[in-house]
C-alpha positions as CSV (number, residue, x, y, z in Angstrom):
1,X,-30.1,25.2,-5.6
2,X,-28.4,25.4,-2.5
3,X,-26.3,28.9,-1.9
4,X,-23.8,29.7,0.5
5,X,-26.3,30.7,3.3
6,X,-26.0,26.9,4.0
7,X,-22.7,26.8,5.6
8,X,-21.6,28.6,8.6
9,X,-18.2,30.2,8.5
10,X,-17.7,29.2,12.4
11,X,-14.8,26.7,12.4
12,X,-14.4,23.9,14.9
13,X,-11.5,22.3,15.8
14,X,-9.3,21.9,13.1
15,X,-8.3,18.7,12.0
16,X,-5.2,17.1,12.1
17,X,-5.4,14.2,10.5
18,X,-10.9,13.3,-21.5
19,X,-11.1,9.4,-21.1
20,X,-10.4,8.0,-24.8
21,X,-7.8,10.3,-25.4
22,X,-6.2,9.0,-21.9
23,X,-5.6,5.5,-23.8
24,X,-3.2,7.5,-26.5
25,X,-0.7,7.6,-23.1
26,X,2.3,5.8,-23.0
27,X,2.9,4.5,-19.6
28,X,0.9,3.5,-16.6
29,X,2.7,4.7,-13.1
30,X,3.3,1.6,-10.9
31,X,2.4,1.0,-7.3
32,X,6.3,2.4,-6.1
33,X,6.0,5.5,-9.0
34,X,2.8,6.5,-6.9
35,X,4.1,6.3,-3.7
36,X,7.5,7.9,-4.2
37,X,5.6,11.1,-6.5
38,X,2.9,11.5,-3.3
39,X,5.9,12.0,-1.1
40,X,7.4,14.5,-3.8
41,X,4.5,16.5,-3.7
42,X,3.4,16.3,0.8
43,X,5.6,18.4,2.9
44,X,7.9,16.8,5.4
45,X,6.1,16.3,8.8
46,X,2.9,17.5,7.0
47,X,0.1,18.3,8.8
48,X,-3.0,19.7,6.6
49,X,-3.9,22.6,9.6
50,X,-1.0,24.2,9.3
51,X,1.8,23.0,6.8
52,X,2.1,26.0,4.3
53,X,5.4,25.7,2.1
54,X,3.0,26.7,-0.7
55,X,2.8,30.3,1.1
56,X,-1.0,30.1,0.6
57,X,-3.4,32.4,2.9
58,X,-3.9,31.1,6.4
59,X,-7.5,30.4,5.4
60,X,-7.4,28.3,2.3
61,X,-5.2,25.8,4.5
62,X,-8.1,22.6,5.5
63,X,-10.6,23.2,8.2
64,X,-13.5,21.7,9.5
65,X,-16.1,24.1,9.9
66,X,-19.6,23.6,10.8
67,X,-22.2,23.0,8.6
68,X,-26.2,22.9,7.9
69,X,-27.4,19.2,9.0
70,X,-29.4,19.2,5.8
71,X,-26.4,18.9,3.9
72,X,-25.6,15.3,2.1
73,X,-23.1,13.7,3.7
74,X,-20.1,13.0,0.6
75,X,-21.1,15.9,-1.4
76,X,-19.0,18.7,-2.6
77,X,-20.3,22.1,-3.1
78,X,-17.6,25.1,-4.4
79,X,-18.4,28.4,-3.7
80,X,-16.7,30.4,-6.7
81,X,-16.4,34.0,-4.6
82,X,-14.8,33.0,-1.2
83,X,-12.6,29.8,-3.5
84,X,-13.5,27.3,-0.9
85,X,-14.5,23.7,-2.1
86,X,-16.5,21.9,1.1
87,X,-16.6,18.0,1.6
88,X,-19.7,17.5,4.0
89,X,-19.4,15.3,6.5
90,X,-21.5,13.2,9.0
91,X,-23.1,15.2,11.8
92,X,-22.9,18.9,10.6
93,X,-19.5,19.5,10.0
94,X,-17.5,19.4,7.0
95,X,-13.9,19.8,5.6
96,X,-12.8,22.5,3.8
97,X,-10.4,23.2,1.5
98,X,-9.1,26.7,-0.7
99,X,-8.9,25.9,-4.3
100,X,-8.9,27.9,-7.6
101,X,-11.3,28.3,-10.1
102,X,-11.8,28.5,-13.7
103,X,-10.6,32.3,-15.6
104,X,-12.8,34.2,-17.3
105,X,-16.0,32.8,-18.4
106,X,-14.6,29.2,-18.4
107,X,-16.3,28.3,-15.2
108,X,-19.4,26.6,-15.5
109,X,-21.3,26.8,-12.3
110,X,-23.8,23.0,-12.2
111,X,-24.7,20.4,-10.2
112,X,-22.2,17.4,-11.6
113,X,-21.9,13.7,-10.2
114,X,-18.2,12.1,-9.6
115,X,-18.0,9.1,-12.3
116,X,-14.4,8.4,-12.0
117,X,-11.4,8.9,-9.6
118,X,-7.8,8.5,-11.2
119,X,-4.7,8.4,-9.2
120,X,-1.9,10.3,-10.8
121,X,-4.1,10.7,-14.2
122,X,-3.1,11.2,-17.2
123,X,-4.4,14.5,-19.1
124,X,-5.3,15.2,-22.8
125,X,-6.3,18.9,-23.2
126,X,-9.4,19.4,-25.4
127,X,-9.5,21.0,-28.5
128,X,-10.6,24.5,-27.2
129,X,-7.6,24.5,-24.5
130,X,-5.2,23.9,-27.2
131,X,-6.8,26.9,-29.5
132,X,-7.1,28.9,-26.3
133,X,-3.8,28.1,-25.9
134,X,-1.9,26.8,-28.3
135,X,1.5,25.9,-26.2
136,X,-0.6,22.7,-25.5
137,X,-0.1,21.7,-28.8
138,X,2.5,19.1,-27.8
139,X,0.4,17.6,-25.7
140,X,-2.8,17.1,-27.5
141,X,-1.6,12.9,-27.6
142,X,-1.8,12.9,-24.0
143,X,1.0,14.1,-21.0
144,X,2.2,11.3,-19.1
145,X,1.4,10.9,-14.9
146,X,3.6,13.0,-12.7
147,X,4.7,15.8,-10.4
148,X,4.0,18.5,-13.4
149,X,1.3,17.2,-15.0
150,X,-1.2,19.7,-15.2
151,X,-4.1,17.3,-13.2
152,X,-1.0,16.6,-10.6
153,X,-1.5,13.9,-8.4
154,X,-5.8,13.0,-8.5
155,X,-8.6,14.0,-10.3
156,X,-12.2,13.6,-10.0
157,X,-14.1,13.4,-13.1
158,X,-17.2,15.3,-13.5
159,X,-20.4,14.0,-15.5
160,X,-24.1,15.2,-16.1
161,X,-25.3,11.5,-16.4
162,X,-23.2,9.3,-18.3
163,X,-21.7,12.8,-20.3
164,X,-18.1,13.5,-19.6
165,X,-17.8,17.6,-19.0
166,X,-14.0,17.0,-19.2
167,X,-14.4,19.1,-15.9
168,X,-12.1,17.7,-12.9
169,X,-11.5,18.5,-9.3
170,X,-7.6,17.9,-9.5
171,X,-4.3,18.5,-8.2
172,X,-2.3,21.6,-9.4
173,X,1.7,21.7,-10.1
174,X,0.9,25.2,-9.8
175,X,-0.1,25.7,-5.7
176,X,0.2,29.2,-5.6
177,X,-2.4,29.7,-8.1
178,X,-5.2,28.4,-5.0
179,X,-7.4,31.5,-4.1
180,X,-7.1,33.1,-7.8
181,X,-8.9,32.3,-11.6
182,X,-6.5,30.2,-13.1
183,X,-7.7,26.9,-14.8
184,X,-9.4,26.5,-18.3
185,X,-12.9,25.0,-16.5
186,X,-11.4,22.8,-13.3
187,X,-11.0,23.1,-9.8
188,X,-8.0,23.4,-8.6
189,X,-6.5,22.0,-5.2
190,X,-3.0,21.8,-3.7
191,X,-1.9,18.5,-4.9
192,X,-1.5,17.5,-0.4
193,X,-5.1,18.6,-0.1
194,X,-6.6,16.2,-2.3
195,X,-4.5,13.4,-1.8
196,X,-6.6,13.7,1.6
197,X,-9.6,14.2,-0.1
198,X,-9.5,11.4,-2.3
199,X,-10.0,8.9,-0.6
200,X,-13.2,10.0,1.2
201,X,-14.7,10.9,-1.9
202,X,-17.3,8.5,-3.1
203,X,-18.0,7.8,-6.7
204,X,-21.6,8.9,-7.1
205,X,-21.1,11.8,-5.4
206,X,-22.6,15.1,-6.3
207,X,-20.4,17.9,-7.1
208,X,-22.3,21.3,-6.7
209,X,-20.2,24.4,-8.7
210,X,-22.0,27.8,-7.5
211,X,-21.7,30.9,-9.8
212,X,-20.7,34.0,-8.3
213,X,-23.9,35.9,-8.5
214,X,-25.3,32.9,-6.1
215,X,-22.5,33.3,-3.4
216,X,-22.6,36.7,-3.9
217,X,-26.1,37.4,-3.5
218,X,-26.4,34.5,-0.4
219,X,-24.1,37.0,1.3
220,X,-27.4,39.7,1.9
């Protein structure tokens, strides 16, 4: 598996540019719902390099930083020490982003393919989540798209072949928690960041979650 010695820190310019439950939902947001809850959650005159209401570290604002050229265009690797979640690009470069990871032992470092992308999704939290935490009770029929819903504003759903992890790259209502151990098994991003992401993001892609000991130990 590929470790962090793949990427170089060395920025260059920066750029300025679970499913069956999900049916149990209510209501499906319209085309004008979408648009009028992305401009809730993007800063005025937003600009990813350096628009920071969120009061996140300078470094887990996007970037592009360089990258190995043997790295697969459209994939996604995470690197669980230094939070960063890399989209590689053409030509050796790719975008980075700061996200948060799973608490505790909740993350589960794998190599995962994107099956499904889901503008403003709905979320159902598993069983587990709702014992682990038992305030999700009152959601266990589904919580409705929106601003606070807890997979904010897109989510890529992560498989290991046609198996539904109920694992997600998603939005966060909760920005401030980017750079920490907050989710129950996601990646977090600042709902801005992936609205940018999305779009580039292929489905088919391969999603690469690295476990500490591999970041750490790519670091000698």
């Amino acid at each position: 598996m590929l470790t962090r010695r793949h990427f170089i820190s060395t920025s260059t310019a920066m750029f300025s540019l679970p499913i069956a439950k999900s049916a149990l939902a209510r209501t499906w947001p319209t085309t004008r719902q979408k648009t009028s809850w992305d401009s809730q959650v993007t800063p005025t005159d937003y600009d990813p390099a350096t628009s920071n209401p969120w009061g996140l570290h300078p470094r887990f604002l996007p970037q592009r930083v360089a990258t190995k050229d043997s790295l697969v265009p459209g994939d996604i690797h995470v690197d669980a020490v230094a939070r960063y979640l890399y989209h590689i690009e053409e030509g050796g470069t790719a975008i980075r982003y700061g996200v948060a990871i799973a608490r505790g032992n909740l993350y589960e470092p794998g190599t995962y393919t994107i099956r499904r992308k889901v503008e403003w999704p709905h979320w159902t939290p598993t069983a587990s989540m709702i014992e682990r935490n038992p305030e999700y009770a009152e959601f266990a029929d589904g919580m409705e798209p929106g601003p606070t819903n807890a997979l904010g504003s897109r989510a890529l759903y992560l498989y290991v072949g046609n198996r539904d992890t109920y694992l997600r790259i998603h939005g966060t209502p909760n920005p401030r928690s980017i750079g920490g151990r907050a989710s129950s098994g996601c990646v977090r991003m600042v709902m801005a960041h992936i609205n940018d992401l999305y779009p580039n993001v292929a489905v088919g892609s391969t999603v690469y979650l690295y476990s500490a000991e591999q970041s750490v130990a790519s670091r000698s």
